[in-house]
Every structure is written in C-alpha cells, then in structure tokens.
C-alpha positions as CSV (number, residue, x, y, z in Angstrom):
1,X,-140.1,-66.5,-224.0
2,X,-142.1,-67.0,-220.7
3,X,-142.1,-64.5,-218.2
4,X,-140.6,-66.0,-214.9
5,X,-143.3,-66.3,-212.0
6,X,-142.7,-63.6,-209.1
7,X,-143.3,-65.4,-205.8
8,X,-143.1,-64.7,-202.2
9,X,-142.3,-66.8,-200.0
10,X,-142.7,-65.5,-196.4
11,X,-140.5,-67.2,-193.5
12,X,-137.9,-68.6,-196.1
13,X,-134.6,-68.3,-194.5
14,X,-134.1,-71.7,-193.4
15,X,-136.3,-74.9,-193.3
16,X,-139.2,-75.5,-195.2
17,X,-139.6,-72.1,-196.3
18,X,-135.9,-72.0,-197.8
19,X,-136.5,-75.3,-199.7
20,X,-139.2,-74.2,-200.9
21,X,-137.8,-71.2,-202.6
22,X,-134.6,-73.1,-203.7
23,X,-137.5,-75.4,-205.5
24,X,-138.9,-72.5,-206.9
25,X,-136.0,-70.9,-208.1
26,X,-134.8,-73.7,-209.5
27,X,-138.3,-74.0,-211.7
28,X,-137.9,-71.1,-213.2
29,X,-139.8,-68.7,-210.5
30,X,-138.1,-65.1,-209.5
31,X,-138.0,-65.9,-205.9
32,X,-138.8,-62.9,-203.3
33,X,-137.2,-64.3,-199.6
34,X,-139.2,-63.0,-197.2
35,X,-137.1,-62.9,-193.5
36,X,-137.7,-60.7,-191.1
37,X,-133.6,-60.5,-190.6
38,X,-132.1,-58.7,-192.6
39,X,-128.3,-60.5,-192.9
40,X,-130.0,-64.3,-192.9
41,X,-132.7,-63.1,-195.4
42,X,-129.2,-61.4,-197.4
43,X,-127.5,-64.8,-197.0
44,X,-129.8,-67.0,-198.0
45,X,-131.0,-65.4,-201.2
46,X,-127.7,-65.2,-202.5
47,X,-127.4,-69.4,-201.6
48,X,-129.9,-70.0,-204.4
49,X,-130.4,-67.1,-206.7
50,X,-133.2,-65.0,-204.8
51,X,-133.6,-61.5,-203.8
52,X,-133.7,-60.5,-200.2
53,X,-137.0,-59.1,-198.8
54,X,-137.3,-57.4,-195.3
55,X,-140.7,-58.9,-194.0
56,X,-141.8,-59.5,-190.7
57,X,-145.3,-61.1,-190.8
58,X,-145.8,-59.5,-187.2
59,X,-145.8,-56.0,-188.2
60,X,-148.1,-54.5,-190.2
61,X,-145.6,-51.6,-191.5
62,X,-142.8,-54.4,-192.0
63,X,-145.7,-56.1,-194.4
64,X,-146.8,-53.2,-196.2
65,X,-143.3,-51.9,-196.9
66,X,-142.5,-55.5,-198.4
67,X,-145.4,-54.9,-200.6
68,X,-144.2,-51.7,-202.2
69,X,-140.8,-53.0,-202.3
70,X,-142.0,-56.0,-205.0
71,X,-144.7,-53.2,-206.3
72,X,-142.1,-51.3,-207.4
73,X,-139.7,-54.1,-208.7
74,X,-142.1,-56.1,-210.3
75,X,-145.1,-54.7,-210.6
76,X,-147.2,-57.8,-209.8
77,X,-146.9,-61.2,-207.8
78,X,-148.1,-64.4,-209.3
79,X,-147.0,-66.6,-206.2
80,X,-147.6,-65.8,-202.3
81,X,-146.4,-69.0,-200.1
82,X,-147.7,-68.1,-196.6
83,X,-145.0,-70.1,-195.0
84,X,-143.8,-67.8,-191.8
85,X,-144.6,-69.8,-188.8
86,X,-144.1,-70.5,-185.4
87,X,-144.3,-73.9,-182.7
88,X,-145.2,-71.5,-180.2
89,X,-145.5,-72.6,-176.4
90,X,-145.2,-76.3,-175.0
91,X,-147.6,-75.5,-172.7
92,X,-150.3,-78.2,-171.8
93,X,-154.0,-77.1,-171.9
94,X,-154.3,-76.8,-168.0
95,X,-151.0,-74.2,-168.1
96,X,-152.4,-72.0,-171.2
97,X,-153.3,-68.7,-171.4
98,X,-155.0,-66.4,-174.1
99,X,-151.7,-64.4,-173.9
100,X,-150.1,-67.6,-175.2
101,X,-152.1,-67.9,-178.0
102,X,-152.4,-64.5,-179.1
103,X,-148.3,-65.0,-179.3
104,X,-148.6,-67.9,-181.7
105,X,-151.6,-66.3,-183.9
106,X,-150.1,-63.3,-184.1
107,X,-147.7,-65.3,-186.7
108,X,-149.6,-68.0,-187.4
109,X,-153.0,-66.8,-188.4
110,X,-153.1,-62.6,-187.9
111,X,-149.3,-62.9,-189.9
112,X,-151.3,-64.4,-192.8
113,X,-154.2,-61.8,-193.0
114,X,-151.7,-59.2,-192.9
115,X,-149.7,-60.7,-196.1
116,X,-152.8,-61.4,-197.8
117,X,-154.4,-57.3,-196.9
118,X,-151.4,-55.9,-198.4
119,X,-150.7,-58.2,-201.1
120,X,-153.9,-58.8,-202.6
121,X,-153.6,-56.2,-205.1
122,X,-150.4,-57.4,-206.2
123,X,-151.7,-60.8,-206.6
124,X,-155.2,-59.4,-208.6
125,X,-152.8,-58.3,-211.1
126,X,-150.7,-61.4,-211.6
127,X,-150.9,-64.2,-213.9
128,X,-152.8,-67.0,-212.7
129,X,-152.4,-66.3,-209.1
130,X,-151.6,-68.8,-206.3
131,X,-151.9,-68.6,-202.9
132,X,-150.8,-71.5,-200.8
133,X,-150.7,-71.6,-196.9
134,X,-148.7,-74.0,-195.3
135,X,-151.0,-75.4,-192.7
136,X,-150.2,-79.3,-190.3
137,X,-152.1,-82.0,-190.1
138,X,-152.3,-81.2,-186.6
139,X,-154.8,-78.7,-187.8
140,X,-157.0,-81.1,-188.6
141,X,-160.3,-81.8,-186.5
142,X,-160.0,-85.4,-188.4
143,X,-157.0,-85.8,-188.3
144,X,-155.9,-85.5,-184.7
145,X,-159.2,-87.4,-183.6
146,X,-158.2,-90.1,-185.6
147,X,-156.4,-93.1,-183.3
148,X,-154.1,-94.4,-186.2
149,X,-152.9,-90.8,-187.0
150,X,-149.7,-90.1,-184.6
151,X,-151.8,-86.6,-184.4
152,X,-154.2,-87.4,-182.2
153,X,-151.8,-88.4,-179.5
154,X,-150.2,-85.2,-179.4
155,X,-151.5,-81.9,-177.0
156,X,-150.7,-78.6,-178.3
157,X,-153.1,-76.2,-177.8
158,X,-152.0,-72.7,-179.8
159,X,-149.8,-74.2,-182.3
160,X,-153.0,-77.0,-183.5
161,X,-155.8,-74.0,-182.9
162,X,-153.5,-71.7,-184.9
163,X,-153.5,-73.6,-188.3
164,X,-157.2,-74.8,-187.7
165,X,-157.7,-71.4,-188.3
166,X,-155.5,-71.0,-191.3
167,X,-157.8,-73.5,-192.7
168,X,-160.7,-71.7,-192.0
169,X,-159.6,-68.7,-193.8
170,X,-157.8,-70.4,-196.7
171,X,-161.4,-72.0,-197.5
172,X,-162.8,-68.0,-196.5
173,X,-159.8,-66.3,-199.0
174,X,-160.9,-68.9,-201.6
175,X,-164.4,-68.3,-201.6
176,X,-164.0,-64.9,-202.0
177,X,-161.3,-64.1,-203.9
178,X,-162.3,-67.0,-207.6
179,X,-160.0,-65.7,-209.3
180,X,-156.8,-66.6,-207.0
181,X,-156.2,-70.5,-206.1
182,X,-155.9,-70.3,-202.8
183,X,-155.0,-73.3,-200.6
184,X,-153.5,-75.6,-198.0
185,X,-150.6,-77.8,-197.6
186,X,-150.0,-80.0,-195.0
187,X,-146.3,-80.9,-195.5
188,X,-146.0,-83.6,-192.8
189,X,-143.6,-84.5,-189.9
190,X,-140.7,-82.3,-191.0
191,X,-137.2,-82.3,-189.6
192,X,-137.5,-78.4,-188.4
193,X,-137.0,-75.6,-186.2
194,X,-140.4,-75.7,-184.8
195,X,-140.3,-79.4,-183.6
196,X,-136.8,-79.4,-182.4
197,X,-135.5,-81.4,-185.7
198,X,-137.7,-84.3,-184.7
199,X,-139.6,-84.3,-187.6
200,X,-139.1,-88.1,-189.7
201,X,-138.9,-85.9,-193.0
202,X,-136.2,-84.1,-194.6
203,X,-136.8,-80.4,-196.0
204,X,-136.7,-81.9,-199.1
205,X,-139.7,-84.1,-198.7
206,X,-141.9,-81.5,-196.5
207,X,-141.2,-79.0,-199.0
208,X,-142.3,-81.4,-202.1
209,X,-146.5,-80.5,-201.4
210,X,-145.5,-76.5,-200.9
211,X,-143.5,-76.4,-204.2
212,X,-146.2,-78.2,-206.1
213,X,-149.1,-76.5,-205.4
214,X,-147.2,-73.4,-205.8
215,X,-145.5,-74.1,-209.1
216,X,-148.8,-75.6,-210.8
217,X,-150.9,-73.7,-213.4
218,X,-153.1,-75.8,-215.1
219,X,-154.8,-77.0,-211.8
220,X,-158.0,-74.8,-210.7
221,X,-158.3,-76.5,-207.4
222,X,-159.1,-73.6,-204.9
223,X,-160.3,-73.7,-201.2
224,X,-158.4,-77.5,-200.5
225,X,-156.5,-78.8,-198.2
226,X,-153.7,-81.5,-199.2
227,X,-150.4,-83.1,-198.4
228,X,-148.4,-85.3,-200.5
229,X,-150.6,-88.5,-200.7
230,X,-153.8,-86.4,-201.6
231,X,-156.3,-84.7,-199.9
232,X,-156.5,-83.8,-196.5
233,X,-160.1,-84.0,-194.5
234,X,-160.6,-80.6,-192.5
C-alpha cells in the first residue's frame, strides 16, 4: 500500500487555501492546515479530515515551531503549498509608502522564504517533493501590460510587486534546489477574501491549478509559472 503524501498547506483556513487542502485530502494526501489561529485552523481541519497546524508565516518562531511539529509527526513533507497571502493596501501609487509594502511582503514574499528556510529539510527528505507557490496573474510583467488582459487595467502597487517577486524566487528555489519541483500557479480571478468576493471564480475553480500541480508526480516541470489553460509568460 502507498504511503499517503504529507502536505502543507500554509494559509488554509478558508478560501483557496481550504479548498485546496479539502482537494488534497480527498486524493489521498495527509493534509497539514497551516492557520495562524488557532480555533479556525482547529475548525477547519476537522471539516475535511486534516490536522491543525499553528503557523503564522509572519513569525519566524511560529514557522520553525510548525516545522518540528510535522518533524516529529511525520518525519518528512512531500508537499509544501505556499498559499498564505495577503491583498494588502488599496492604496494608489502616488499614496504608497515602503512601510506599505514591507506590510504586504512580509506575508507575501519574506512569509515564503521563511516556510521554505525551515522546511527545506523536511522537504529534502520526502518523496518526490513539490513545492508550489500560489502567485496572480497580476504578477505578471506580461500579463498586466497586456490591453486584452483585465490585469493591466488594474493599479496595485504592493500586492502586484509582491508576487512578481514570488516569481522570481520560485524560478531562484528551482534553480537551486533540482531535486524539488518547485513552481507557480496563477489561479485566476477568485471569489476571495483578498478581493472582497469579487472574484468571477468559485474556490472550487481557483483551487483546480493549486491542487494539480500539487497532487502530480510524474511531471518534472520545475521553475514554471501556470494557470489552468497552460503556461503563464513572467
């Protein structure tokens, strides 16, 4: 009999993150919900048949006590989905300060090197390891400077910089960690918390890339960035 998967899944008491690890659960995977509360993080892995993980992306002694948690229980982690994140400010570019963007990268971006510093070890002794961090279109250089994209009418200055970034270092992670695949998912105008529930997608949909590229193991693919319809141009 096949071991079960252990996966992480950071940010995954509601929204994209909890469908994701419902998806993953229900493939088989040994789900780890990462929340940085502790009662919603309690509620929502008992909804789908997960176990509760303290973990707030934020804090690098929240992160590293996560990691010896699932150390200890496990042993190993085959799955890390880099989901925890944040709209941050509405701000226009005129109004913006640094302070505003260190806010949003301190979840969006610094929230992922921490996971991936403290879990890395864990993750060099899975089983065919995957990474994948969920990124936006609106990360895209490409993207958002193309006029038929709805992107590139839209202004937001730290939440857009933010997961340009994340790209940046899921091709950086790739590059130097060969034997993880390690990459990122664009899951598309979501119904959310971070946009207000504006999103034209349900959960369900958004969530379809994330649980993909997380649940495949025959696929090398490293260091890409995709969505549902295929690759996405950086």
């Amino acid at each position: 009999m096949t071991e079960p998967r252990i996966t992480l899944v950071t940010g995954a008491n509601k929204g994209l993150g909890l469908q994701t690890a419902r998806s993953l659960v229900a493939a088989g995977h040994t789900v780890y919900v990462g929340a940085r509360d502790v009662e919603r993080g309690q509620e929502a892995a008992l909804a789908i048949g997960a176990r509760p993980l303290l973990l707030d992306v934020t804090s690098d002694e929240s992160v590293a006590a996560a990691a010896a948690v699932i150390e200890r229980e496990s042993g190993h982690l085959d799955v890390l989905v880099n989901n925890a994140g944040v709209g941050g400010t509405p701000k226009n570019a005129k109004e913006i300060t640094a302070a505003d963007l260190l806010a949003v990268y301190d979840t969006n971006v610094f929230g992922v090197v921490r996971v991936m510093h403290a879990f890395l070890p864990l993750l060099l002794a899975g089983k065919q390891p995957v990474v994948v961090n969920v990124s936006s279109g609106m990360g895209s250089l490409a993207v958002t400077n193309d006029p038929d994209r709805f992107e590139s009418s839209m202004v937001f200055p730290a939440f857009t910089s933010s997961k340009t970034a994340l790209n940046m270092l899921t091709s950086q992670y790739a590059k130097a960690f060969p034997g993880i695949r390690i990459n990122a998912v664009d899951p598309g105008f979501t119904a959310t918390d971070i946009n207000g529930h504006q999103g034209t997608q349900t959960v369900e949909e958004g969530a379809e890339i994330i649980v993909r590229t997380a649940a495949a193991v025959s696929d090398d693919t490293t260091g890409g960035f995709f969505d549902s319809h295929g690759v996405v141009p950086w």
